[in-house]
Legacy VTK file of the C-alpha trace (Angstrom):
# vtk DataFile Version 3.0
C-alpha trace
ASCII
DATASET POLYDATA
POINTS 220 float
-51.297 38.601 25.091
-50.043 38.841 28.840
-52.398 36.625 30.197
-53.391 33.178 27.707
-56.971 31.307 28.731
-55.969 27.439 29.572
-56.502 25.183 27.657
-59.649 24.109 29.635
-60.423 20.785 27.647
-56.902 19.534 28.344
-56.667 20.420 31.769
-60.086 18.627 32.562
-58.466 15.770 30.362
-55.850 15.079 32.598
-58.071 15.496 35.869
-60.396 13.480 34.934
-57.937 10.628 33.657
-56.273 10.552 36.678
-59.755 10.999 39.305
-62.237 8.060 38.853
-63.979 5.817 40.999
-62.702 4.844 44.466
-60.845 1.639 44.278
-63.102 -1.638 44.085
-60.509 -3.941 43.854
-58.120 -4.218 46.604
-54.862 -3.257 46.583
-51.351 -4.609 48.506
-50.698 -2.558 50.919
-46.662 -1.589 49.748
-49.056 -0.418 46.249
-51.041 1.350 48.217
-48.227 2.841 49.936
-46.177 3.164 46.670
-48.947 5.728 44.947
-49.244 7.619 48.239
-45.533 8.371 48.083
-45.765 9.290 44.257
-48.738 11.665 44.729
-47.462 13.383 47.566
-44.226 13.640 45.896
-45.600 15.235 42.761
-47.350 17.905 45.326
-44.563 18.728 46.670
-42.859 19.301 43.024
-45.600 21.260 42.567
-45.221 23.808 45.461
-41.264 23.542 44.470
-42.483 25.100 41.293
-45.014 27.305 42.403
-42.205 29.084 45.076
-39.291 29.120 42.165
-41.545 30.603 39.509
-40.890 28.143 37.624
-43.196 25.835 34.932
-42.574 22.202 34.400
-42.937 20.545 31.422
-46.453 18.816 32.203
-47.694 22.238 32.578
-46.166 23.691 29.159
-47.423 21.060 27.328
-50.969 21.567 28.125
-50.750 25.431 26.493
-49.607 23.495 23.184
-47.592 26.077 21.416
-48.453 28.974 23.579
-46.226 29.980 26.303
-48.030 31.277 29.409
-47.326 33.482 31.782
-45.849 33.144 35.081
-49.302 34.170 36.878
-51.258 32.215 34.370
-48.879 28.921 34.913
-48.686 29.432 38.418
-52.872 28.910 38.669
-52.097 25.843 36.805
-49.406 24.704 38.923
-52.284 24.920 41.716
-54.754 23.179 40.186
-52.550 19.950 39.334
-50.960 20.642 42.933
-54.460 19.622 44.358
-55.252 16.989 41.889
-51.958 15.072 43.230
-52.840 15.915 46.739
-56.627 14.833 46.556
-54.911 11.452 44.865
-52.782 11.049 48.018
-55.857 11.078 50.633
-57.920 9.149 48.855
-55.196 6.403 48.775
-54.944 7.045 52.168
-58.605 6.168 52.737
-57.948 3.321 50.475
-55.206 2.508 52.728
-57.168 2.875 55.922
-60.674 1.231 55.210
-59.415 -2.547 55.195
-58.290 -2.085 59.036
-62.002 -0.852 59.617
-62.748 -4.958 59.873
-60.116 -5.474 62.348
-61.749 -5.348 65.848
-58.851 -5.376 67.806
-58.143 -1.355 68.847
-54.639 -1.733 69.475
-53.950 -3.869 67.118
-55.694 -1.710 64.319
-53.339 1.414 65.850
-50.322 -0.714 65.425
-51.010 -1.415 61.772
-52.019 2.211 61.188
-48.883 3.450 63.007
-46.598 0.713 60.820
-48.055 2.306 57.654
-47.716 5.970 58.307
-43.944 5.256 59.110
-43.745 3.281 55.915
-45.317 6.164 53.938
-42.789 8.871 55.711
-39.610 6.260 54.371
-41.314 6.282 51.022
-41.574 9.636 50.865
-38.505 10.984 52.168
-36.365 8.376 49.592
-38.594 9.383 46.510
-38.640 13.071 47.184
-34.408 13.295 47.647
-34.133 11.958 43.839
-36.696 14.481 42.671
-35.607 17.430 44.716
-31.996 16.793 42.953
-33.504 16.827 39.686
-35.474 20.075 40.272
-32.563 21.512 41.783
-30.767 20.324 38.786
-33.790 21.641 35.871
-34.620 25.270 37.413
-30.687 25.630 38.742
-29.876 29.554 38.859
-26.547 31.090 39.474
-26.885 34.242 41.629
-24.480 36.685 41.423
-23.949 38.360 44.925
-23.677 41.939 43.729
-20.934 43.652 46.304
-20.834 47.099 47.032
-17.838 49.380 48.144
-16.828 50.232 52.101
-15.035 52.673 52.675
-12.850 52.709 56.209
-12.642 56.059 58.446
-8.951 57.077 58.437
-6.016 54.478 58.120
-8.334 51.885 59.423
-7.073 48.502 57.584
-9.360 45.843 57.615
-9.106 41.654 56.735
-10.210 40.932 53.038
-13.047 38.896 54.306
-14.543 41.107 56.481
-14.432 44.178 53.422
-15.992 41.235 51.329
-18.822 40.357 54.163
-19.303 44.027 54.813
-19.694 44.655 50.616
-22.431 42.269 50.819
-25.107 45.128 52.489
-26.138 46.837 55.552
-27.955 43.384 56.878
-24.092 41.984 57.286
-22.636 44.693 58.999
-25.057 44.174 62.206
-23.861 41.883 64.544
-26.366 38.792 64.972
-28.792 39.610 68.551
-27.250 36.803 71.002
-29.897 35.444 73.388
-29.682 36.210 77.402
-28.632 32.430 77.429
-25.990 33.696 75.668
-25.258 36.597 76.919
-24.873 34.938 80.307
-22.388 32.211 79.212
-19.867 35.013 77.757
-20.710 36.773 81.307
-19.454 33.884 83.500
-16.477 32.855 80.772
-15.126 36.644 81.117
-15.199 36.154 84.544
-13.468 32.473 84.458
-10.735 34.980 83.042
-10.378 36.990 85.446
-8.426 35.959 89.295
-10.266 33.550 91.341
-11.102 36.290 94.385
-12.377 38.587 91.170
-14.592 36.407 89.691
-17.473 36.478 91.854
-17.150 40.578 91.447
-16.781 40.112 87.369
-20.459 38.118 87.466
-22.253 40.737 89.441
-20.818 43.774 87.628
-21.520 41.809 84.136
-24.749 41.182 85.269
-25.623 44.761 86.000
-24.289 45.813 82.522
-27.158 43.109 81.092
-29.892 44.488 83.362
-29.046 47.798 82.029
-28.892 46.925 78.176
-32.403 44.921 78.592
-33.992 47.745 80.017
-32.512 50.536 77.196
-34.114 47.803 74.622
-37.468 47.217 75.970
-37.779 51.170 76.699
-36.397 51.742 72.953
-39.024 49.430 71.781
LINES 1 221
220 0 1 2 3 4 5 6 7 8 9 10 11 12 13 14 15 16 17 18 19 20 21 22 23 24 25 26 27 28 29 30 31 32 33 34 35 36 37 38 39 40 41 42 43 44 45 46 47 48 49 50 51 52 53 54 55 56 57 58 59 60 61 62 63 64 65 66 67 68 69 70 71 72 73 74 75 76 77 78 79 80 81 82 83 84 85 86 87 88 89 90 91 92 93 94 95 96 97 98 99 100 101 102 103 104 105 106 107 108 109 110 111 112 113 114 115 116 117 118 119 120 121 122 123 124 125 126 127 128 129 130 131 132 133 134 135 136 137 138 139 140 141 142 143 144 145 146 147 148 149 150 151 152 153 154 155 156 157 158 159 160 161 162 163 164 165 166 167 168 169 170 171 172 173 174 175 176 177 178 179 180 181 182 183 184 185 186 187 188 189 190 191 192 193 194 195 196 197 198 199 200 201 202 203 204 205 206 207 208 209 210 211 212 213 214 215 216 217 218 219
């Protein structure tokens, strides 16, 4: 079958054994701070898996024996996706509600501020090791399919620049340089050129810009 039902019982399984009641007892903040990191991070492996197409293992194992498709896996990829995320805010709340008793503005900002950075370390160190391993599980070697280009004449051209050129039309077009740009290679043509010429160089390079903006914004 193309498209395989869920396994519905096991997916509200693992919900539910992961969602409960908001925490009673309170935690330390670094735990606090600790499952924050870990939920967000599994979000984020999530969306990693989502955009690659790709199903982890947690997901597989909830079809059993089946093997779902990419559409089908994808939904379920969502679904956990928010679970983790929903996890990380209400941590967050978690997080947040024992400053409520503070009555002290500033100092409550301070705190909140000291956390947020401490969740963005957390974060940031946890997700490198798991982006490796992704990178690692759902690695793909692309082959860059090359086509031929053929020269006018006896025109001889560099290896690399037949290989950049064999790569498709999107290589052969010169990237659009900024009038920033455009400017700088203006006034270093004209550094070039005799001192008494230089102010002459500018204005004339200058016109040629005026000219080319004007042919573009008419063409468009």
């Amino acid at each position: 079958m193309p498209y395989q039902l869920a396994q519905s019982t096991a997916v509200l399984r693992y919900i539910s054994s992961q969602a409960g009641s908001f925490l009673c007892v309170p935690l330390h903040p670094s735990v606090v701070i600790t499952l924050i990191a870990i939920a967000t991070c599994r979000a984020r492996a999530f969306t990693f898996c989502i955009r690659s197409k790709q199903l982890p293992p947690e997901v597989k194992l909830v079809f059993g024996g089946f093997q779902p498709s990419i559409g089908h896996g994808t939904r379920v990829c969502k679904i956990l996706r928010a679970e983790w995320l929903r996890q990380a805010r209400m941590y967050r709340d978690a997080l947040f509600l024992p400053l409520l008793h503070d009555q002290h503005v500033m100092h409550k900002k301070t705190r909140w501020r000291e956390y947020t950075g401490r969740i963005d370390h957390v974060v940031d160190y946890l997700w490198q090791g798991e982006l490796r391993r992704l990178r690692s599980q759902f690695s793909t070697t692309r082959r860059g399919s090359t086509g031929v280009v053929h020269t006018y004449g006896d025109v001889a051209l560099p290896d690399f620049v037949m290989k950049t050129l064999g790569l498709g039309p999107k290589f052969a077009v010169e990237k659009r340089r900024t009038p920033t740009e455009l400017l700088a290679t203006v006034r270093q043509v004209a550094n070039c050129a005799p001192p008494e010429d230089t102010d002459r160089c500018v204005s004339e390079g200058l016109d040629v810009l005026y000219g080319v903006s004007q042919l573009t914004v008419a063409y468009q």
